[in-house]
C-alpha positions as CSV (number, residue, x, y, z in Angstrom):
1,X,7.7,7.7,-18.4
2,X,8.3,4.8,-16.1
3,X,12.1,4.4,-15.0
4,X,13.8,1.1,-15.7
5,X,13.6,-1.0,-12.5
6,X,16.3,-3.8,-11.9
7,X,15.1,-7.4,-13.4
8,X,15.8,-9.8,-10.8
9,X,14.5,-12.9,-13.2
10,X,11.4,-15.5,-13.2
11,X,8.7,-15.8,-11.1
12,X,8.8,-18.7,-8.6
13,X,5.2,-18.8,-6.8
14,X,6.2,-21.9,-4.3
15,X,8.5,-19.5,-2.8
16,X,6.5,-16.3,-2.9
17,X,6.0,-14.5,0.7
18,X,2.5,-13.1,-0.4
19,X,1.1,-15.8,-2.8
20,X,-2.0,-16.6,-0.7
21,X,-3.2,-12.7,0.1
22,X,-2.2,-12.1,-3.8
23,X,-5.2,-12.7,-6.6
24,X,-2.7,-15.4,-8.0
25,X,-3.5,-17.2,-5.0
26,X,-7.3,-18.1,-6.3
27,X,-4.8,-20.2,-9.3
28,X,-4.5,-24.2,-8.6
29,X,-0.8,-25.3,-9.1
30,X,-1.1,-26.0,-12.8
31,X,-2.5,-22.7,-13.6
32,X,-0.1,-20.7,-11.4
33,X,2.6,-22.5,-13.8
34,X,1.0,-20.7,-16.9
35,X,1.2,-17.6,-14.7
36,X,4.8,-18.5,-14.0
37,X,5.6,-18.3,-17.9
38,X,4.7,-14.7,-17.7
39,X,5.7,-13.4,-14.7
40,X,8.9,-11.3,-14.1
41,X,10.2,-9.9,-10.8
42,X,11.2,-6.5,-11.2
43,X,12.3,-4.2,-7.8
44,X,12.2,-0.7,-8.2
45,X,13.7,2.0,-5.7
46,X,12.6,4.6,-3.7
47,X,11.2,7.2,-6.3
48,X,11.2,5.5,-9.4
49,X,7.6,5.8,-11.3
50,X,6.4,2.6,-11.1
51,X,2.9,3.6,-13.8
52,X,2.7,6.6,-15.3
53,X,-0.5,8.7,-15.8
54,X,-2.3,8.5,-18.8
55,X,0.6,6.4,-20.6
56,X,-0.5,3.2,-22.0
57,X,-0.9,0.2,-20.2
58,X,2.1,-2.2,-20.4
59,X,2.1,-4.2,-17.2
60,X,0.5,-5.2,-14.2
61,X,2.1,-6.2,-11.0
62,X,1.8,-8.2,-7.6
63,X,3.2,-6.0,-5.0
64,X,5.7,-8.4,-2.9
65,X,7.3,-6.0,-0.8
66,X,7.5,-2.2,0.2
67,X,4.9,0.5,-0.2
68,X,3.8,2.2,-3.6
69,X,2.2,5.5,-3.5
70,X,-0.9,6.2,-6.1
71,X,-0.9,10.0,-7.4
72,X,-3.1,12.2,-9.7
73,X,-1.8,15.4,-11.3
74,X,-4.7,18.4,-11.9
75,X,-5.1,20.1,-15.0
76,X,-3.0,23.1,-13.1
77,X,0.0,20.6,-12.4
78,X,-0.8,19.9,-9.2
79,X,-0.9,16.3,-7.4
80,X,-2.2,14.3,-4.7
81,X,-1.8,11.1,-2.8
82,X,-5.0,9.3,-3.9
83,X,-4.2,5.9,-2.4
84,X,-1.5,3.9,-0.9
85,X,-0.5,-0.2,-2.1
86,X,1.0,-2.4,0.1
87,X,2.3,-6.2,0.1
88,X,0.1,-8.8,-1.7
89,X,-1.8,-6.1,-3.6
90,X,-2.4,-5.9,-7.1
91,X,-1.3,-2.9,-9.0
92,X,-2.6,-1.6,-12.0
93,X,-6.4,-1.7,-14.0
94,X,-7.0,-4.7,-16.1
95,X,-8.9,-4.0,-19.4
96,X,-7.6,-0.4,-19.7
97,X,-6.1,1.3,-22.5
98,X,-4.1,3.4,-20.1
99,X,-2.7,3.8,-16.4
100,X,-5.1,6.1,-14.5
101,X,-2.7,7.1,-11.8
102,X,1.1,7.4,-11.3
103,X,2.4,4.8,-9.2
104,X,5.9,5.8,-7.2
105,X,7.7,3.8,-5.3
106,X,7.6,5.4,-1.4
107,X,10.1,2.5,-0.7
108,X,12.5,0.3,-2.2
109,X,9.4,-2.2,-4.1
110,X,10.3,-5.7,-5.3
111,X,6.9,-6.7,-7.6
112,X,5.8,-9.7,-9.7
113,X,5.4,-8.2,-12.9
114,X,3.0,-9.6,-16.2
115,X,2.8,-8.5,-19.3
116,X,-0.8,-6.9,-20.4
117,X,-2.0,-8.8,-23.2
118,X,-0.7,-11.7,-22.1
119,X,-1.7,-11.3,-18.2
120,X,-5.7,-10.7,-20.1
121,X,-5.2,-14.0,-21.6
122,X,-5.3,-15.4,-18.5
123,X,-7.7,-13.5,-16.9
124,X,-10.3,-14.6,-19.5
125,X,-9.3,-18.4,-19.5
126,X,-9.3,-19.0,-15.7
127,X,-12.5,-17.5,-14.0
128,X,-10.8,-18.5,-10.4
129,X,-8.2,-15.2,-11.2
130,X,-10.9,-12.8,-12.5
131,X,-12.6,-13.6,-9.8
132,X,-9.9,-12.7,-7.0
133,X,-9.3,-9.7,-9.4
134,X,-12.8,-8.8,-9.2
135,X,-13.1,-9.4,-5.5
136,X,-9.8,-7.3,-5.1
137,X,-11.8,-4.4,-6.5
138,X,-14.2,-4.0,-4.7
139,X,-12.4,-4.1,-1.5
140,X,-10.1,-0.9,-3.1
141,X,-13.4,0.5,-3.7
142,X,-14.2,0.4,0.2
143,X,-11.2,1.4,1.0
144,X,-11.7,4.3,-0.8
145,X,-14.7,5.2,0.4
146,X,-13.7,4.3,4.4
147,X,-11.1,7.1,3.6
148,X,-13.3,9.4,2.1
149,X,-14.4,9.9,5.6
150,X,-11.8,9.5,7.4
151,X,-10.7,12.9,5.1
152,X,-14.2,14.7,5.3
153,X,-15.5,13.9,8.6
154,X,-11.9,13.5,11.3
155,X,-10.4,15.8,13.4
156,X,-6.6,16.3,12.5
157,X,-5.8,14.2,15.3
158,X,-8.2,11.1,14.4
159,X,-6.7,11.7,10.7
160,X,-3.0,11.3,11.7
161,X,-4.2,8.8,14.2
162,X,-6.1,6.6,11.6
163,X,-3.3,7.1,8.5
164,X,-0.5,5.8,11.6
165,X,-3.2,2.8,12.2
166,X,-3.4,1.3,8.3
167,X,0.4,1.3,8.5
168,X,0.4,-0.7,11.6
169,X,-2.3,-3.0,10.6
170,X,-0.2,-3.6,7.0
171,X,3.1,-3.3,8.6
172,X,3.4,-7.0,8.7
173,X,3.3,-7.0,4.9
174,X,5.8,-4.7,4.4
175,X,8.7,-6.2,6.3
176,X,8.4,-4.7,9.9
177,X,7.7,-7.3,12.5
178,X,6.3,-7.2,16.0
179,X,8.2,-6.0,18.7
180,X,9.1,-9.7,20.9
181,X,9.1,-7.9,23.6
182,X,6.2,-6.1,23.2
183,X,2.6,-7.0,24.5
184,X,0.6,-8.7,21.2
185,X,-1.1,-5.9,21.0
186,X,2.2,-3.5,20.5
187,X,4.1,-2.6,16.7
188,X,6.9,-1.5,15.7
189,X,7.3,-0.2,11.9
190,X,9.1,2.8,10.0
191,X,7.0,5.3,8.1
192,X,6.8,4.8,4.3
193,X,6.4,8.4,3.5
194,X,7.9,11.4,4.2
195,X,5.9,13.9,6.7
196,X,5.4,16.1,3.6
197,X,3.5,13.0,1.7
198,X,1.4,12.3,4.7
199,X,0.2,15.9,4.8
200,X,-0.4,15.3,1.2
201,X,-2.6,12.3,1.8
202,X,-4.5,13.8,4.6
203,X,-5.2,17.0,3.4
204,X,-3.2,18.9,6.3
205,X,-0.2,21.1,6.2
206,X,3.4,19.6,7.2
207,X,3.1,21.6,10.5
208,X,-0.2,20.6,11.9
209,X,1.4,16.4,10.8
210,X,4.1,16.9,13.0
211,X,2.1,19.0,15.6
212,X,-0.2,15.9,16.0
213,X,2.2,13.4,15.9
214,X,4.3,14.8,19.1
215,X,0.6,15.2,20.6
216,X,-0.1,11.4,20.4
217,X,3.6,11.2,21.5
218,X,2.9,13.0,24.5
219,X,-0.5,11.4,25.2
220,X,2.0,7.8,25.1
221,X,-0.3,6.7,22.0
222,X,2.9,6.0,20.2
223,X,6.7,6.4,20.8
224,X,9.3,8.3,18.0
225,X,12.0,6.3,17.5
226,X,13.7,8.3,15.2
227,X,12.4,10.8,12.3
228,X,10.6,7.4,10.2
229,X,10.7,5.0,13.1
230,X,7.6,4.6,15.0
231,X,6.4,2.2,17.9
232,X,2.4,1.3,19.1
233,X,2.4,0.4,22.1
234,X,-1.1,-0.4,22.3
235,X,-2.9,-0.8,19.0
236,X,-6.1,-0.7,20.2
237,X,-5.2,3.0,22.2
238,X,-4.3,4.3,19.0
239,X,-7.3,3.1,17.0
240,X,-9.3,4.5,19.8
241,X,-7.5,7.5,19.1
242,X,-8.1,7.0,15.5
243,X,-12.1,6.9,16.3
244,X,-12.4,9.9,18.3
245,X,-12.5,8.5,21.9
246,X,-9.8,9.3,24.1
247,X,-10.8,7.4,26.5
248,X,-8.1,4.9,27.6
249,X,-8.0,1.1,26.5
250,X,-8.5,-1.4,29.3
């Protein structure tokens, strides 16, 4: 079962941080008020179940700010980090009967909530938000396959490298900003999972995770602030990294 998350009230879209990278931003302002009658803002914490696996579909949500982490359990009880959500994403799988994945909060989350039925209503009465819904899809679909190879084909190194990369390229979404004194090239962010969860996601053991990450350190590829707190000081060095060529960045 889901926990209860903290109701923070309606749904304002002229104030929303994310509206325009979020499918409610395909709406005109007239349909984003009929969206407004249905929306809630709900914010969860760090480790509260968000969706619940197999459990009927209830809700779907905007993501507005922190990280959600998308799981599935084996028949044997096991589980595994499947996907991660970020900012301005949509979570949740419109027209089915139930939740195919357990969404946890990784973060404290603050999401724009909508009821189901309702939230279907709308779907089917403004082709503009099917649309975005649609388009969303498919782009979650080549994520999904970008990261089936960067699990079946990448050294540990260009794993850890790459996984350290998506948060840097979201990590203006999720309420980590640039460094002003860094170069424009430079971030600064704080992990959103533990090392055990990005060993999880990767398919590597805890060890080899940290063993990489004080590797990259010592290559200067990135600098440990603390146990969560990472900087980049050049993003295209650590996507270099990510790709398998050590070479250094002009």
């Amino acid at each position: 079962m889901s926990q209860d998350p903290i109701h923070l009230g309606r749904v304002t879209c002229d104030t929303c941080t994310v509206r325009h990278r979020a499918v409610c931003g395909a709406l005109t302002d007239a349909e984003l008020t009929d969206l407004n009658r249905i929306g809630r803002i709900r914010k969860f914490k760090a480790g509260d179940i968000i969706l619940a696996d197999e459990e009927p579909t209830t809700f779907f949500a905007n993501i507005m700010s922190g990280v959600v982490k998308l799981e599935k359990t084996s028949a044997d009880g096991r589980q595994q980090i499947v996907g991660l959500v970020f900012a301005s994403d949509f979570l949740g799988r419109a027209f089915s009967k139930s939740n195919p994945y357990f969404a946890q909060a990784a973060t404290d989350v603050e999401a724009c909530t909508f009821p189901q039925a309702a939230f279907e209503v709308l779907l089917r009465q403004h082709p503009g938000l099917e649309h975005r819904l649609f388009e969303n899809t498919l782009n979650e679909l080549d994520s999904a396959r970008e990261w089936m190879f960067v699990l079946g084909r990448k050294s540990a190194q260009e794993k850890v490298a790459s996984f350290l990369h998506l948060i840097a390229k979201r990590q203006p979404l999720v309420g980590c900003a640039h460094d002003p004194e860094a170069n424009a090239h430079a971030a600064r962010f704080e992990l959103p999972l533990t090392r055990a969860d990005i060993a999880d996601f990767l398919g590597l053991t805890i060890e080899t995770v940290s063993r990489q990450l004080s590797h990259l350190k010592r290559q200067g590829t990135i600098q440990l602030v603390s146990g969560r707190e990472v900087v980049v000081p050049d993003l295209r060095l650590l996507e270099s990294k990510a790709q398998g060529n050590d070479e250094a960045v002009a």
